[in-house]
N, C-alpha and C positions, 0 to 999 in steps of 0.2 A: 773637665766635664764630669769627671767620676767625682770628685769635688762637691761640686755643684747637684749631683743627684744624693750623694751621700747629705746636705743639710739639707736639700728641700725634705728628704725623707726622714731626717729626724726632727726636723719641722712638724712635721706632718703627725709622725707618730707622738709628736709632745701635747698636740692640739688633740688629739684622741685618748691619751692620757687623761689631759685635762676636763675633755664633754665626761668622759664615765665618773672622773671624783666629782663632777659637779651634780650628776646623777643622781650622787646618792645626797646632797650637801641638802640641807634642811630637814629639822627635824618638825615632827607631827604636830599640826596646830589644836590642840586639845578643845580649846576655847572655839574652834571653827561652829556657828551656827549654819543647819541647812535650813532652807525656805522649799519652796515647788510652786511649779508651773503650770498655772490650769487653762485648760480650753474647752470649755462647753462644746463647739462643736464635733472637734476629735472625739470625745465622749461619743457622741451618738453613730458618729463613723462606725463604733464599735459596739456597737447597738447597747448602748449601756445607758442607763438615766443621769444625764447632769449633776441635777439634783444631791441624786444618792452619792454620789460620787465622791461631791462636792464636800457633801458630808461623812465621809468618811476622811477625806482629808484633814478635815479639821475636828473631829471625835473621835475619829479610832486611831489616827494614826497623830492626830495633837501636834499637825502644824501650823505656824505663828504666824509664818513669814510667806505671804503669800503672790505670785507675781499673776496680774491677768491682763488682759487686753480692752480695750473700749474697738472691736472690729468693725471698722466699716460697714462693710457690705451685709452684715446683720445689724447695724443700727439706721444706715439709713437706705435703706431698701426703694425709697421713695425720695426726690432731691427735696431737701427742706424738710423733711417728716422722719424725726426722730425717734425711734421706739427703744426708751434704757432699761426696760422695765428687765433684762434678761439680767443684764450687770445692774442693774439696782439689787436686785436680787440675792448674786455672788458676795457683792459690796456689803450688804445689810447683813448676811450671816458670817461673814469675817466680823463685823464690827462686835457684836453680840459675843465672840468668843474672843474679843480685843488681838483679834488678828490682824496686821500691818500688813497693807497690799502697795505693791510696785504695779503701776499702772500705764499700759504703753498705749500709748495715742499715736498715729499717723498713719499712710498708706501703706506703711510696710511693718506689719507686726508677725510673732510667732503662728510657727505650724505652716506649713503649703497649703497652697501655693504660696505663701510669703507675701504678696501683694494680695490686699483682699479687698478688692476696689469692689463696688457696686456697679452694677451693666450699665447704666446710665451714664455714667462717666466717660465712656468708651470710645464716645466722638465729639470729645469737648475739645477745644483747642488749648495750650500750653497754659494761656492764662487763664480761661475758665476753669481748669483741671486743679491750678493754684489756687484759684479763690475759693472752689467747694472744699476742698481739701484744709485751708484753713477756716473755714466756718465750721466743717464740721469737728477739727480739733478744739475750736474753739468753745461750743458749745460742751463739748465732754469738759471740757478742763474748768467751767465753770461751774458744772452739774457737779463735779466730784471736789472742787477744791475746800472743801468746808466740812466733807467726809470723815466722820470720825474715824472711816477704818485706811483712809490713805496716810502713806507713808512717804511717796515718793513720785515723782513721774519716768516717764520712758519715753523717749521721743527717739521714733524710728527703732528697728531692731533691725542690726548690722545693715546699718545705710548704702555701707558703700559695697557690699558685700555683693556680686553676680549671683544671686545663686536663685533655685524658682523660678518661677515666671514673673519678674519681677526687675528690670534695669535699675541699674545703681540711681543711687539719689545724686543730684549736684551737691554740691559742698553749700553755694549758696542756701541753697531752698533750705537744708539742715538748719543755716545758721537764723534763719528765718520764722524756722517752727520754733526753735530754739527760744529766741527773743519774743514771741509770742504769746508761750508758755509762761514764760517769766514775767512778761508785762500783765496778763492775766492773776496769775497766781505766783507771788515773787517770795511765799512763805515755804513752799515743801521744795527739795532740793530734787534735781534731773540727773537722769541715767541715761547714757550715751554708749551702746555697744558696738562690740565687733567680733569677727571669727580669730578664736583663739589659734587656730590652728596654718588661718590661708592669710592673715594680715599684719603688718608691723604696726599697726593701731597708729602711726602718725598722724592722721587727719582725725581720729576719735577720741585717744585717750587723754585728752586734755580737751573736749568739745564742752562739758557740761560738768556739774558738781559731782558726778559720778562717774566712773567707768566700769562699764559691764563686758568682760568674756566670754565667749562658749570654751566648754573641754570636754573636746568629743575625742575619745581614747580608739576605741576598734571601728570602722568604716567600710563601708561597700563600696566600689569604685569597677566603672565596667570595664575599663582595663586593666586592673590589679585583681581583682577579686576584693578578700576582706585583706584590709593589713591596719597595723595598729599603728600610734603616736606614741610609743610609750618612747622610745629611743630620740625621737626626731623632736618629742618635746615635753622633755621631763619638768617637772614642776619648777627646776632653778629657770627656765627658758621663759616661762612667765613673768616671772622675776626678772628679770633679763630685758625683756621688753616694759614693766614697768617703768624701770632703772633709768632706760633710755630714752624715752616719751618724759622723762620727768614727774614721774605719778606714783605715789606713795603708794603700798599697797594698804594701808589702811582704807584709803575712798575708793577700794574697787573691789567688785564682786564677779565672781562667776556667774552670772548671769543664768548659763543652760550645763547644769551637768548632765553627761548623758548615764541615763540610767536607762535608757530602754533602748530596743535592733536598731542598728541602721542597718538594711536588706534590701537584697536586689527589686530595683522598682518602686523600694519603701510601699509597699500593698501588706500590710501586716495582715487582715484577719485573712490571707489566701496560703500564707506561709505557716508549714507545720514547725511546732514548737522545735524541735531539733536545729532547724535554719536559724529563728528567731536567737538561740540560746549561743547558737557560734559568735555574737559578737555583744549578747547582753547575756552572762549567764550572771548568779549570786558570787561568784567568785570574781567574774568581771566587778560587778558592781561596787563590793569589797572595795577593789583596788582601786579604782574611781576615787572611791571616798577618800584614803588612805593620799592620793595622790593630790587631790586636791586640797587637802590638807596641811600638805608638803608646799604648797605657795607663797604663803606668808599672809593672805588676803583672809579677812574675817565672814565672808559668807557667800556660802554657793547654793545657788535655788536649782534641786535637780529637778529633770527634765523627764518622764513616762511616768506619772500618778493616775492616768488614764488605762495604762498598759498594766500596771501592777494590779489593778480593780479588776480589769479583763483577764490578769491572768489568775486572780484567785479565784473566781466563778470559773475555772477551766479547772482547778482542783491543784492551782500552784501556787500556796497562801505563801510560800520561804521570802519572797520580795516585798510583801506587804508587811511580814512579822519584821521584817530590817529593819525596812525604814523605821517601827516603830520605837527602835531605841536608840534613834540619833537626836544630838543636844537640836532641840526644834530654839528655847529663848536663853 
């Protein structure tokens, strides 16, 4: 028996050996390009203008690589009645600065609720639900496919993912939008994400021409409090699950770095900066970069361009002057 507890324990301790030298294993991807993540609506949550915003993304801070949404429930507010004029908008001033935009089309795109269905839809049955839902991807994907400033699509953001107000997708309906997109517009390649932190990417990272991750580093959790990923999922672990899904890290991207709080409630403009800074400070963010780096993957589009805006009109420019010296092309 002593036997037996003596190798399972040096078992044991060989395999904790092994996670920490894997820890540190890859070095810094110089060449790493970042992009960012915008949402006109979150903008205004924070009572800040779109617009300006928008533009300061792409002037002051001179990014290339742009990811946005075509959202529902602000496009078609009415069933059948289309209004693109917000994203035509986004769309025409990336193209003028030959900014490349990743474009997510379907019921479940970035920001909460994560489901950004329109009221109307609410008492439709399973197949009606599918059919509007495919007209209206349909119509964005035909409105934007000829776009000079599109780069790519995004079909669903983390499909399969519980999280929000929002049930996971079927596999099927995925594979549905999927083929839809493609028969539509069979020239720009698709982006298929997942949570980097809660998923083994099996049903995603082989869905479509792309695979997109989140790396969300520090967390609020109402039974834990804040605790980090840095230990539980260091940059060879991405790697790791590439490896094993079969997926080169060259055709995947980080998708969502976190560069802004995740806080009790996620209510940012109620939380005083000191709360905010416990799990997004400049040093957190640093490290972020630094670690995402460390993947092997050539581009990560971070996530708070909206928070960095709001936090320099608060008189805290150090997160906005950062970003401005990461390789953007």
């Amino acid at each position: 028996m002593r036997k037996v507890v003596k190798i399972l324990a040096t078992i044991f301790a060989g395999l904790i050996i092994l996670w920490v030298v894997f820890f540190f294993i890859g070095s810094k991807n110089t060449n790493m390009i970042y992009g960012v993540s915008f949402n006109p609506e979150y903008a205004s949550y924070l009572k800040l203008d779109p617009k300006i915003v928008f533009g300061a993304i792409l002037d002051n801070w001179k990014f290339r690589y742009i990811r946005l949404s075509a959202q529902w429930d602000a496009i078609e507010k009415k069933q059948g009645q289309y209004d693109f004029s917000e994203l035509d908008w986004l769309m025409n001033e990336a193209a003028k600065r030959n900014a490349k935009v990743v474009l997510v089309v379907g019921r479940k795109t970035p920001r909460w609720p994560e489901c950004h269905l329109p009221e109307w839809i609410k008492n439709k049955s399973l197949e009606e639900y599918k059919q509007t839902l495919f007209d209206f991807i349909s119509a964005a994907v035909k409105r934007y496919k000829m776009h000079p400033a599109l780069e790519s699509w995004q079909v669903e953001n983390e499909p399969f993912l519980a999280f929000g107000e929002c049930k996971p997708l079927p596999q099927n309906v995925l594979q549905e939008e999927l083929s839809l997109v493609k028969k539509i517009d069979s020239s720009h390649e698709i982006m298929v994400t997942d949570s980097g932190e809660l998923s083994l990417w099996t049903r995603t990272a082989r869905a479509a021409d792309i695979f997109g991750t989140t790396m969300y580093r520090v967390v609020w959790d109402k039974w834990f409090g804040y605790w980090s990923y840095d230990w539980i999922m260091p940059p060879f672990a991405y790697r790791l699950k590439l490896w094993f899904n079969g997926r080169s890290p060259d055709k995947a991207y980080i998708s969502e770095l976190q560069a802004e709080p995740w806080i009790p409630d996620m209510n940012l403009t109620d939380a005083k900066l000191d709360e905010q800074f416990k799990s997004m400070s400049l040093k957190q963010m640093e490290k972020n970069i630094n670690t995402a780096a460390r993947t092997g993957m050539p581009r990560a589009y971070l996530w708070g361009a909206e928070w960095w805006y709001w936090l320099e009109k608060e008189g805290h420019g150090e997160f906005a002057d950062f970003v401005k010296n990461l390789k953007k092309e």
